[in-house]
TORLO-537107 format. One record per residue (C-alpha): x, y, z. Coordinates in Angstrom, 2 decimals, always signed. Example, Ala and Ser with C-alpha at 12.3 -4.5 7.8 and 13.67 -1.06 7.14 Angstrom:
TORLO-537107
@X->+12.30; Y->-4.50; Z->+7.80;
@X->+13.67; Y->-1.06; Z->+7.14;
This chain:
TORLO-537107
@X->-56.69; Y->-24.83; Z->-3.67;
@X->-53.46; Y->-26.38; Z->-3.06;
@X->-52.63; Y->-26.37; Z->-6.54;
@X->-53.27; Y->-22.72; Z->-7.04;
@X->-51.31; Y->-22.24; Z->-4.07;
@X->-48.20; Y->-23.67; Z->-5.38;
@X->-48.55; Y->-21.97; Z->-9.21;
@X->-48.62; Y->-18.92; Z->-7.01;
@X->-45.82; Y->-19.63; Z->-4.98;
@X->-43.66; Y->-20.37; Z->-8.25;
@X->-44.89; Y->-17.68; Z->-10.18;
@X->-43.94; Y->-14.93; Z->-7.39;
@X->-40.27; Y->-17.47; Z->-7.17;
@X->-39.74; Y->-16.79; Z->-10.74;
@X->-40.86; Y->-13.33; Z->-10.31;
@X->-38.32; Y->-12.70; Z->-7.72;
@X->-35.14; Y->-14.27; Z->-9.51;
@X->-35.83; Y->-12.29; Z->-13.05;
@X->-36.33; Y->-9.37; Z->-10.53;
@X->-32.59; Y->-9.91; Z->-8.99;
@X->-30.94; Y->-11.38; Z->-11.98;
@X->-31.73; Y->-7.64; Z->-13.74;
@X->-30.32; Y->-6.34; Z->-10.50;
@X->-26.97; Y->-8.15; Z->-10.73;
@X->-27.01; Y->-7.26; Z->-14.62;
@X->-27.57; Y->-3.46; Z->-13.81;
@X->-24.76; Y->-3.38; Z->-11.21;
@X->-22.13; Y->-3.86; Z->-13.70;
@X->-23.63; Y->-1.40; Z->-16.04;
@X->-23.73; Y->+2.43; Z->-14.02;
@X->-24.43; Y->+4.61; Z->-16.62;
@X->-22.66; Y->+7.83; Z->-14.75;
@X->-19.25; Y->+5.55; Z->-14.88;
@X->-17.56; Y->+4.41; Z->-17.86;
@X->-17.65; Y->+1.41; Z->-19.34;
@X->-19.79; Y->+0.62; Z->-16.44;
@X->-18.21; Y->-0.03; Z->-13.55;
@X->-14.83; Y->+2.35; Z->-13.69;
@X->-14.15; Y->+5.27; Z->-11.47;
@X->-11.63; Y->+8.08; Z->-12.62;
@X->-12.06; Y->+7.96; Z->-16.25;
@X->-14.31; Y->+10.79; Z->-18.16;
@X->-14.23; Y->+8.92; Z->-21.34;
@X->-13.11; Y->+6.85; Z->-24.58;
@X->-10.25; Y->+9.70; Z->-25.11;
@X->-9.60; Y->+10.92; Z->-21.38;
@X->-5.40; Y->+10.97; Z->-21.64;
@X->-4.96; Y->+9.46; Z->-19.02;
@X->-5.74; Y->+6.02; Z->-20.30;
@X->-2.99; Y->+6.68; Z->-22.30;
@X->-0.45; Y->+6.21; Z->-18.92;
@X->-2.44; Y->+3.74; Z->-17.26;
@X->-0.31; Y->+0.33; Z->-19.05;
@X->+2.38; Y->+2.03; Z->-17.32;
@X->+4.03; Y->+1.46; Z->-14.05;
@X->+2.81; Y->+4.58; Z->-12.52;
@X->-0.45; Y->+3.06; Z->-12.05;
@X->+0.97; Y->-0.53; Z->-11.00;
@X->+1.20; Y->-1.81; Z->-6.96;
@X->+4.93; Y->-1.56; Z->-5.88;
@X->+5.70; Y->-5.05; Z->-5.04;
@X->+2.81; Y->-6.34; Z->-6.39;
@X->+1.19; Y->-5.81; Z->-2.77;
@X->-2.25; Y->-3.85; Z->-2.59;
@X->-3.05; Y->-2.79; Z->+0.84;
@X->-6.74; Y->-2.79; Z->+1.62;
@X->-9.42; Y->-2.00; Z->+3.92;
@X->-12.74; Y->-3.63; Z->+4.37;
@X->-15.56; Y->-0.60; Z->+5.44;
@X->-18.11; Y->-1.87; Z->+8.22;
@X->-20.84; Y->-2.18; Z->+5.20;
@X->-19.01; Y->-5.14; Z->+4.05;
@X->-17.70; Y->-7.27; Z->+6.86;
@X->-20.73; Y->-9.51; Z->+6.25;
@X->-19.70; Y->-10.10; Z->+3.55;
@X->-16.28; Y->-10.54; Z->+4.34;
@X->-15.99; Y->-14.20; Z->+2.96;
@X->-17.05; Y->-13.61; Z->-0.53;
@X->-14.26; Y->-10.55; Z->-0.87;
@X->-11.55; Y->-13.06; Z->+0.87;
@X->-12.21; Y->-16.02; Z->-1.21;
@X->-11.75; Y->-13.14; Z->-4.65;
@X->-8.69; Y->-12.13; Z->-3.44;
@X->-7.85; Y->-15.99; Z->-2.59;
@X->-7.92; Y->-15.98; Z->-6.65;
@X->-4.96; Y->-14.30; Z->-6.90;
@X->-3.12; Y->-15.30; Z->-4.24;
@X->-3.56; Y->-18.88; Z->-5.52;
@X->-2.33; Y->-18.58; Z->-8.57;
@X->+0.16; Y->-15.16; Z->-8.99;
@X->+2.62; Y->-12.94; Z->-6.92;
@X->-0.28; Y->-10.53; Z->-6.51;
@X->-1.13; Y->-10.19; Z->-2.41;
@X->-3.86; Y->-8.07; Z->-1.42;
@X->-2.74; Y->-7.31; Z->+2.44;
@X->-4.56; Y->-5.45; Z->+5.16;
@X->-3.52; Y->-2.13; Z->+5.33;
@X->-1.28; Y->-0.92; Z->+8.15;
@X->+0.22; Y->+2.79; Z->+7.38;
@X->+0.26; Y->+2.77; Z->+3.76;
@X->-0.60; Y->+5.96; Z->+2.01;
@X->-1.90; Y->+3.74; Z->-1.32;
@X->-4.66; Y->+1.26; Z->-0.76;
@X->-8.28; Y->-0.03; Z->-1.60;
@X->-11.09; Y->+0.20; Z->+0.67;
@X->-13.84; Y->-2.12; Z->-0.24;
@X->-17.23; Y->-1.00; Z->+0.95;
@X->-20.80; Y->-1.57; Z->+0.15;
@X->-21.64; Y->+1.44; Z->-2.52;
@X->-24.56; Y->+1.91; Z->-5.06;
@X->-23.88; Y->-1.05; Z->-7.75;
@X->-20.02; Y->-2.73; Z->-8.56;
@X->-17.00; Y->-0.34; Z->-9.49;
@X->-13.30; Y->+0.15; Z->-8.88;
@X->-10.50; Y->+2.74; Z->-10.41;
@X->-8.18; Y->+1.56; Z->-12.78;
@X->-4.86; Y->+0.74; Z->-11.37;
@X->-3.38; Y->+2.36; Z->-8.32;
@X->-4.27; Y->+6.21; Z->-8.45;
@X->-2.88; Y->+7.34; Z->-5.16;
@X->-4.35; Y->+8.00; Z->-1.61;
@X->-7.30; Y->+5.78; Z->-0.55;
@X->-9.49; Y->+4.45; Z->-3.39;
@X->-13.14; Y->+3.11; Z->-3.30;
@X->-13.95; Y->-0.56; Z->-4.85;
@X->-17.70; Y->-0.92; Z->-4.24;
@X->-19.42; Y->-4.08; Z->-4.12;
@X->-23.50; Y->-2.72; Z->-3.70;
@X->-26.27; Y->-5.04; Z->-4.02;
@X->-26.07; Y->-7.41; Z->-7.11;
@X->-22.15; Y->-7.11; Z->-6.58;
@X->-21.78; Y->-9.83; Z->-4.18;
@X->-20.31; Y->-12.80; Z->-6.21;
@X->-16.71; Y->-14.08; Z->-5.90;
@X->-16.58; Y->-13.27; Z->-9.20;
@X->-17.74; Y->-9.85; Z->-9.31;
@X->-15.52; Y->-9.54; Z->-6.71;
@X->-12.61; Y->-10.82; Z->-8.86;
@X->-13.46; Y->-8.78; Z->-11.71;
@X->-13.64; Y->-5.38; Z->-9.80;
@X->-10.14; Y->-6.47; Z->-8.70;
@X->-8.68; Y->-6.24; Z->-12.04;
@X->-9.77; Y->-3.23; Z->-12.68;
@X->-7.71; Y->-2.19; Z->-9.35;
@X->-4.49; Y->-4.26; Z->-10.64;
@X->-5.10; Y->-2.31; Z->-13.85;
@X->-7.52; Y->-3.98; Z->-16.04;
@X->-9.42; Y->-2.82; Z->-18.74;
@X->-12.74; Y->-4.57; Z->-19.95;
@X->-11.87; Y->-7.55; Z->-22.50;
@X->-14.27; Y->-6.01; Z->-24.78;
@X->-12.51; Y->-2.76; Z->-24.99;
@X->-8.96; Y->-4.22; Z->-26.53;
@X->-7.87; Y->-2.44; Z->-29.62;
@X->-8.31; Y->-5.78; Z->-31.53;
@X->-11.65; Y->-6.51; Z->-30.43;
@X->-13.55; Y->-6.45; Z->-33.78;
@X->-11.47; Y->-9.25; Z->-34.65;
@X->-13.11; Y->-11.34; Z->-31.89;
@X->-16.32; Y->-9.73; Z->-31.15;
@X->-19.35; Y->-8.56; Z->-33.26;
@X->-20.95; Y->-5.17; Z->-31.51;
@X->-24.83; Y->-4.76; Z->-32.32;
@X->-25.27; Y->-0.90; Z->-31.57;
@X->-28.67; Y->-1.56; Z->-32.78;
@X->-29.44; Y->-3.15; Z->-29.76;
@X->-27.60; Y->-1.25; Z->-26.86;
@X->-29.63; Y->+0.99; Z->-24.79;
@X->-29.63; Y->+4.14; Z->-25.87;
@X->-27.00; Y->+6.64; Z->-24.08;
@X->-24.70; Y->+3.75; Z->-23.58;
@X->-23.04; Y->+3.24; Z->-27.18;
@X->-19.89; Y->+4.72; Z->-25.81;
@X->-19.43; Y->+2.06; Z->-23.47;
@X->-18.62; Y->+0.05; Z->-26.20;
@X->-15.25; Y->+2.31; Z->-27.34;
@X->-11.92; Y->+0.52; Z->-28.44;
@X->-9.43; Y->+1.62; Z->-26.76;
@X->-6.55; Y->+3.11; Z->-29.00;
@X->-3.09; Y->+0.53; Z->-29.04;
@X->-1.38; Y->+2.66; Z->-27.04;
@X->-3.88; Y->+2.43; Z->-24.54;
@X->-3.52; Y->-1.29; Z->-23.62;
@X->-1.22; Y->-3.87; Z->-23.47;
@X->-2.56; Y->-7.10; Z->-24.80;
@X->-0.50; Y->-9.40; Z->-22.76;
@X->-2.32; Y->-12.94; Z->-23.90;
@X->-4.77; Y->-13.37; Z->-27.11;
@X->-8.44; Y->-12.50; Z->-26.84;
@X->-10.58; Y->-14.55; Z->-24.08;
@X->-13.93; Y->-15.13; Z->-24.75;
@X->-13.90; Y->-16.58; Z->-21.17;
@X->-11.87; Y->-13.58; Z->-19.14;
@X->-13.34; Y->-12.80; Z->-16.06;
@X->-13.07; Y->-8.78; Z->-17.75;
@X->-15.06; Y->-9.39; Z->-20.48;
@X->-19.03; Y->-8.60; Z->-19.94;
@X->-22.01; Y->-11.14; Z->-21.30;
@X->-24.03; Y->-11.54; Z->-24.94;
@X->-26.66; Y->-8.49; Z->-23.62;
@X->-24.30; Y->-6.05; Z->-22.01;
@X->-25.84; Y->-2.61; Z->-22.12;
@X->-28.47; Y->-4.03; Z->-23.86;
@X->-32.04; Y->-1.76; Z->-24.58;
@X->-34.16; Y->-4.15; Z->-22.97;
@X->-32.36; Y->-6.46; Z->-21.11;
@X->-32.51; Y->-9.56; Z->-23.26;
@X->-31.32; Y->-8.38; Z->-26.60;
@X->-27.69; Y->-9.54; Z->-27.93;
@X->-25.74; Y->-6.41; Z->-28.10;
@X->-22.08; Y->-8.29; Z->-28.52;
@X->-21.78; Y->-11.93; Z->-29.44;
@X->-18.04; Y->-14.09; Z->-29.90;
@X->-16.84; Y->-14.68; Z->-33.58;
@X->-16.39; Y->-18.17; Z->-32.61;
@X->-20.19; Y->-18.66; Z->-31.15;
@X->-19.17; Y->-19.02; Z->-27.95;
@X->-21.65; Y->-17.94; Z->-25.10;
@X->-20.23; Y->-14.81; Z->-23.16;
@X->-21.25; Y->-14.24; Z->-19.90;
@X->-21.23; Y->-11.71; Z->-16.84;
@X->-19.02; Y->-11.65; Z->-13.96;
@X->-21.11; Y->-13.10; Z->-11.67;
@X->-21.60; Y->-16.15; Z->-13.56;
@X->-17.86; Y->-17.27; Z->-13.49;
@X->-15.68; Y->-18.80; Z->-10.73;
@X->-12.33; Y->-16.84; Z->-10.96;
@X->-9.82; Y->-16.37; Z->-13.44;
@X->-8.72; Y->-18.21; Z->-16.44;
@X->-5.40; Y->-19.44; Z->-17.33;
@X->-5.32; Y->-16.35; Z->-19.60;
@X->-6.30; Y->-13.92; Z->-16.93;
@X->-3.61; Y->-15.70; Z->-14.71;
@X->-0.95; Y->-14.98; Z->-17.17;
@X->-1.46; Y->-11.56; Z->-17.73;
@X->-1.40; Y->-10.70; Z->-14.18;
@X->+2.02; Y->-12.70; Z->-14.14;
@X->+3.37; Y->-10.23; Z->-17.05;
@X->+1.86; Y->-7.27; Z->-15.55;
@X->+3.45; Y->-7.56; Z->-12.08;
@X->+6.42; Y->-9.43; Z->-13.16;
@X->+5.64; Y->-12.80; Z->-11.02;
């Protein structure tokens, strides 16, 4: 009886941690937002994406103001110790918000996204349930700073095979290149960036590979990593000018 007991206990364990590793996976991967996660953008050709490497769209100062909603102040350690990221290693300083028109308010929405750059007036970065990882937190960050996915650079296919065959279906446009003039590729490709997504992104049924590194190397989600890389730390010291 014991026994069966603890099979049972183990089976509904392992039950439980599929059940919420799908739930951090599907955060990332809103299916009304594009590329995911990204607020403000109707699509692969929306002009606008066309402005957003410039400085119209970058934090004066490289200061971000912010505001952490009542949803989130338990949570207040995990959003402190992402933005401890880039105060630790760039001139980016995310700074509580006094009377500044501009500025991020964090709050506790349905799954993890952010606008891209600074758009003007208040704008939301959610971190729902499944988002609450330092380095989820980190990642919806850079798409604040400015951003893009790794996986959308215009020299991706040099880097990355894309297995359409595999991605949900619906979804294929969340795998769009952006156009040259659409990004600046600061730093080479980074299999590791804390922007790119992992091997079964999008994928049709949650296991399948639907974008896997030239070089073999394992991608993986947001939530998996600590923080930034040396690569992601440069590019945020070209960006803002640190």
């Amino acid at each position: 009886m014991m026994q069966f007991l603890i099979l049972l206990v183990l089976a509904v364990t392992a039950t439980v941690n599929a059940d919420y590793e799908k739930k951090k996976r599907l955060a990332l991967q809103n299916p009304d937002l594009y590329d995911g996660d990204m607020v403000g953008i109707s699509g692969p050709f929306d002009a606008d994406r066309n402005v957003i490497p410039g400085d119209k769209f970058r934090w004066p100062n490289a200061k971000v103001p912010y505001v952490i909603d009542q949803t989130l102040l338990g949570y207040s350690a995990v959003i402190l110790e992402g933005m401890k990221n880039y105060h630790d290693h760039t001139c980016v300083r995310f700074v509580p918000r006094t009377t500044e028109k501009d500025y991020v308010k964090l709050f506790l929405g349905q799954g993890c996204y952010s606008a891209v750059g600074r758009v003007g007036g208040q704008q939301m970065l959610s971190l729902g349930d499944g988002c609450l990882y330092v380095g989820t937190a980190v990642h919806e960050m850079g798409h604040a700073l400015g951003f893009y996915h790794e996986q959308s650079r215009s020299d991706r296919d040099e880097y990355l095979t894309i297995y359409f065959e595999n991605v949900q279906k619906g979804m294929e446009f969340n795998f769009a290149k952006l156009n040259p003039n659409q990004n600046i590729l600061y730093t080479t490709f980074d299999y590791g960036s804390i922007m790119i997504y992992g091997n079964d992104a999008f994928s049709k049924d949650g296991k399948s590979t639907t974008m896997e590194a030239k070089n073999g190397q394992k991608l993986l989600n947001p939530f998996d990593k600590k923080g930034l890389t040396k690569s992601d730390i440069e590019r945020v010291k070209k960006m803002y000018n640190c």
